[in-house]
N, C-alpha and C positions, 0 to 999 in steps of 0.2 A: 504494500500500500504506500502510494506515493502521499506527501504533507508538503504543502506551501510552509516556509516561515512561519509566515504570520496566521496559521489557521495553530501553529503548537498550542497557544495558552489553552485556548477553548477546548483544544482536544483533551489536555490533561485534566483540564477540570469535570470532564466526563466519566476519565479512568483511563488507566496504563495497559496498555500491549505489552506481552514477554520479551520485545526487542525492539530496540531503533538504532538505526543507519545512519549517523549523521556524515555529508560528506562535501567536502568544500575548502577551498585555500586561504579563507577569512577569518583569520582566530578567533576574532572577538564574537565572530556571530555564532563562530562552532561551540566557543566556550560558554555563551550566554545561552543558546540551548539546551549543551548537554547538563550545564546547574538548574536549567529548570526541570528536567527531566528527576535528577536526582534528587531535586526537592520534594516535588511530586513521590516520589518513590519513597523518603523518606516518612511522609506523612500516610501511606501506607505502610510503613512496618518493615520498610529494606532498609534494615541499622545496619547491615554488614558491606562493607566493597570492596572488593579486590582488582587490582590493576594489573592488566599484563601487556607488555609493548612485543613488540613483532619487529623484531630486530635480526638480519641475518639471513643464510639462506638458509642455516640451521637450525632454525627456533625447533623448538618441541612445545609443539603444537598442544601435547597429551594435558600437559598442566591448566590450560585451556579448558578442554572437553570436561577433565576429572573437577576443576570449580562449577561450570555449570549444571553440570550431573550428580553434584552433592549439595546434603544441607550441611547449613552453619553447625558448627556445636555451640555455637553464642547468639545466635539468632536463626528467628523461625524464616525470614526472608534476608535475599542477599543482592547484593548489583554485579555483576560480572562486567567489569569493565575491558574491552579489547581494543588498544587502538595498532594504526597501520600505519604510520608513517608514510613509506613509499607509498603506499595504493596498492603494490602488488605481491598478495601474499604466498604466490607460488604454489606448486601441484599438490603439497598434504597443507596448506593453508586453504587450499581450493575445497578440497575435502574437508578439511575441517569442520569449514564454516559453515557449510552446505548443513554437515551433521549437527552441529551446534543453533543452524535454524530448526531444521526437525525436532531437535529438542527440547526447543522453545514454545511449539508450539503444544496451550494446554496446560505450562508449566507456572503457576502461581507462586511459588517458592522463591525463583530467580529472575531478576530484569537482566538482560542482557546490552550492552551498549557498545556500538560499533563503529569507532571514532574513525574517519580517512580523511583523505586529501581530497583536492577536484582531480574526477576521474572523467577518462576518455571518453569515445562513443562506444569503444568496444569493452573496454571493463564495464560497461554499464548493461552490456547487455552476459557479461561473463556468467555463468552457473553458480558461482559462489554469492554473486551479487544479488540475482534474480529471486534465488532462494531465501536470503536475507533480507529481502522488498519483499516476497511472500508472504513470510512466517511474520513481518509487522510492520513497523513503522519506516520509510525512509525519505530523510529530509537533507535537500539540494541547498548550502550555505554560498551563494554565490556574492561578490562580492560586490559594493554598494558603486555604482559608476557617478562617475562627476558628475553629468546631470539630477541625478538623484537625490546628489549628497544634499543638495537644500532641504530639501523633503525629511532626509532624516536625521540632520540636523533638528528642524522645528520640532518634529515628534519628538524626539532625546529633551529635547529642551521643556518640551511641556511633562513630561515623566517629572521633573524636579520643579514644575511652577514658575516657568520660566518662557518668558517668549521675546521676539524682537520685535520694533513698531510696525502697524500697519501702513502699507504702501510703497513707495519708492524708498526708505528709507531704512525697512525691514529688509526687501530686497538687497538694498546695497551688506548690508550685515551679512547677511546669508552669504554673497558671495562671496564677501571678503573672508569669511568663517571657511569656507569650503574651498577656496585658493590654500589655504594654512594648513590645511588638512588632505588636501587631496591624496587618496595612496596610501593612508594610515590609520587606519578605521579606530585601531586600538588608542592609538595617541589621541584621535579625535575625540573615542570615548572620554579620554581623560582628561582633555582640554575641556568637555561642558562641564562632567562632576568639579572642577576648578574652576568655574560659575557660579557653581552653586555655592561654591564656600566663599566665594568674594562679594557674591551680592545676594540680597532677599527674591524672594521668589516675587514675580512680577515682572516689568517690560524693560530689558534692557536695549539702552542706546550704541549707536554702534563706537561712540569712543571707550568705553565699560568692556566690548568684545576685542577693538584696536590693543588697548592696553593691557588686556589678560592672555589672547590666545598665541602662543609661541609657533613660528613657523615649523611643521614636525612635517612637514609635504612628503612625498617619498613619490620617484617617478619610474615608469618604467620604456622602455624604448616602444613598446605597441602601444603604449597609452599615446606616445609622442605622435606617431602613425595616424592615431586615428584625429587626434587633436591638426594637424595638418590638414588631413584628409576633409575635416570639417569645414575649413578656412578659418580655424580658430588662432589668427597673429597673436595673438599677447598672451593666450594661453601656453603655445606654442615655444613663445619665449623663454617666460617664466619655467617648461619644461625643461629646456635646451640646458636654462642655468643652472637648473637643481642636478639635471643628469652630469654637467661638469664639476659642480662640489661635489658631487657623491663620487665623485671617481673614475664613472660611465666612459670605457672605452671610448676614443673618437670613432674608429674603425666600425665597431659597430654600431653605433649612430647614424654612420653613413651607407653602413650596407643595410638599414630598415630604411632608410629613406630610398635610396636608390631599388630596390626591390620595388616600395610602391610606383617607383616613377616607370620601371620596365612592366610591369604587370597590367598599368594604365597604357603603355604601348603597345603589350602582346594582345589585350583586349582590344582598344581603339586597331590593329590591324585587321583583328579578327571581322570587324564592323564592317570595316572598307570592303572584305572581302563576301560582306553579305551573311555573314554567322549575325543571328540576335541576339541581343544584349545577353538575354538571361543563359543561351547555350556558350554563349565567349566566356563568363563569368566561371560557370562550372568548369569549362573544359581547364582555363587556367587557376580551378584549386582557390576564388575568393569566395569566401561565403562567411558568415556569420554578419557582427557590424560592419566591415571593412566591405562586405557585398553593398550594402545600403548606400556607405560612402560611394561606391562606385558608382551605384547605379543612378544616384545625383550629378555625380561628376561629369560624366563620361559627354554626355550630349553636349554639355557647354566645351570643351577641350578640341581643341582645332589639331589636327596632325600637324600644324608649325609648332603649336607652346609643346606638344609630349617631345617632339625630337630635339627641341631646346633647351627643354627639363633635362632630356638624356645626355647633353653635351655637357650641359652645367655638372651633373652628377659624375660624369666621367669625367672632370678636370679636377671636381674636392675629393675623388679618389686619390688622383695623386696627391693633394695636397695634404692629406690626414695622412698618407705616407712618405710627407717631409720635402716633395716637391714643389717650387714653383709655376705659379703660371700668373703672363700679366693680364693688369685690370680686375685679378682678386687677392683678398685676403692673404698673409702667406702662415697667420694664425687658422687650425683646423678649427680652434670652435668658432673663428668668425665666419670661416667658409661654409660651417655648417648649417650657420643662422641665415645667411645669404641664401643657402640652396634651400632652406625651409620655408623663407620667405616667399622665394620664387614660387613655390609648390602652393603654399597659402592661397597667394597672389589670386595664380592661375583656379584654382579651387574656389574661391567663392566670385571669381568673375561672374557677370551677369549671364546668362543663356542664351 
């Protein structure tokens, strides 16, 4: 049984399944589930919990199977806790777990809980998986995207009695909140509870947010992708600069950037040559958000700007490899703002 997020409170307050699946790359959201989970389970009568991490190719699995197939000698209910780091627990983890849902189901003695990462398309439909979506609960923690993060920002903020003003001015709060935050859900959580202890619950102004919330931003190179891809300049920017304090290889800066500029090529050829949108798309491998970007894109993009994007991207190759070229930058990350710009530019031109 699949679970939205935000359908868990209601569900618990109904009554607990002998297992859930939590699985996602967002800590804070995996972590804030799985304590409501054991709260719940607490308030029914599972005092006891045992932890085992899946470490290795060697784990022994048996320790596993022998907790949830026994009672406590200290308690009449227990939580079995399993998590999986990697995502992939391998051919007696495959079995295992498969066993350890059959087990569950029916079992009132033991909660089962089955902590992972963000998994594939194909772990997702793996035997081990399917089984443990079967026998109970499994909930998808994905993680909160910039457009969003306003949204959950305001909610987290009303959790504590807390909201920013109505209008353009609440707006500007919000975004300046979720510029600070972007990429760090966990840090962000801890920037509102650090609202909550600097001021009284009620409307805060945005110099009160200016002054308390710490830049924790955290970036990643496809966030950057798609923030280009958008025609988002100053977003964009603001990525470029965090991915250069953080360390963020040049080289790979430029091979995401230069990737979307050839992929925008191999499709825009695809066109000319009479393939539609949607079958150019699949054939060259874009789908997900980055399909969407495309498929805003693509019509406004004249075959002069993609092969001038490509010239550009093949000169801050060399340049993030310490080469020259005149009329640019001989700085990689200026070259790299320059080529991001260009891409921007061309990206939110008109149609």
């Amino acid at each position: 049984m699949q679970l939205a997020p935000a359908q868990l409170t209601p569900h618990l307050q109904r009554g607990l399944k002998p297992l859930y699946t939590l699985h996602g790359d967002e800590p804070l959201l995996v972590q804030e589930a799985a304590d409501a989970i054991r709260a719940a389970a607490r308030v029914q009568g599972y005092t006891e919990r045992t932890v085992h991490t899946v470490a290795g190719a060697h784990f022994d699995w048996s320790a596993v199977l022998a907790a949830g197939g026994s009672l406590s000698l200290f308690a009449d209910k227990q939580i079995v806790e399993v998590r999986i780091p990697s995502g992939k627990p391998g051919k007696d983890g495959s079995a295992a777990l498969q066993q350890l849902a059959e087990s569950a189901v029916g079992n009132d003695s033991t909660l089962t809980l089955v902590l992972l990462p963000k998994l594939d398309w194909a772990t997702l439909k793996a035997a081990w998986f399917t089984a443990l979506e079967g026998a109970g609960v499994a909930i998808k923690l994905d993680p909160v995207e910039r457009g969003q993060l306003p949204q959950w920002l305001t909610q987290r903020l009303a959790q504590q009695g807390q909201r920013v003003a109505a209008g353009e001015e609440g707006q500007r709060t919000l975004q300046f909140f979720a510029d600070r935050v972007e990429g760090n859900l966990l840090a962000a959580h801890q920037e509102i509870q650090k609202l909550a202890l600097l001021y009284p619950a009620g409307e805060l102004g945005f110099e009160q947010v200016e002054g308390a919330v710490l830049n924790v931003a955290r970036y990643d190179v496809f966030k950057l992708s798609e923030a280009v891809l958008a025609g988002q300049a100053v977003r964009a920017q603001r990525m470029l600069d965090g991915l250069q304090a953080e360390g963020e290889a040049e080289v790979l800066v430029h091979y995401t950037l230069s990737e979307d500029i050839r992929a925008l090529k191999r499709v825009k050829d695809a066109m000319a040559a009479g393939r539609p949108l949607p079958l150019a798309l699949r054939e060259q491998r874009v789908w997900g958000p980055k399909e969407r970007l495309f498929e805003r894109v693509l019509p406004k993009l004249s075959i002069a700007a993609v092969d001038g994007l490509l010239q550009s991207a093949h000169i801050v190759d060399g340049i993030v490899k310490g080469l020259k070229s005149p009329g640019w930058p001989s700085d990689g990350w200026q070259a790299l703002h320059r080529l991001a710009m260009d891409l921007c530019r061309e990206c939110r031109a008109p149609g």
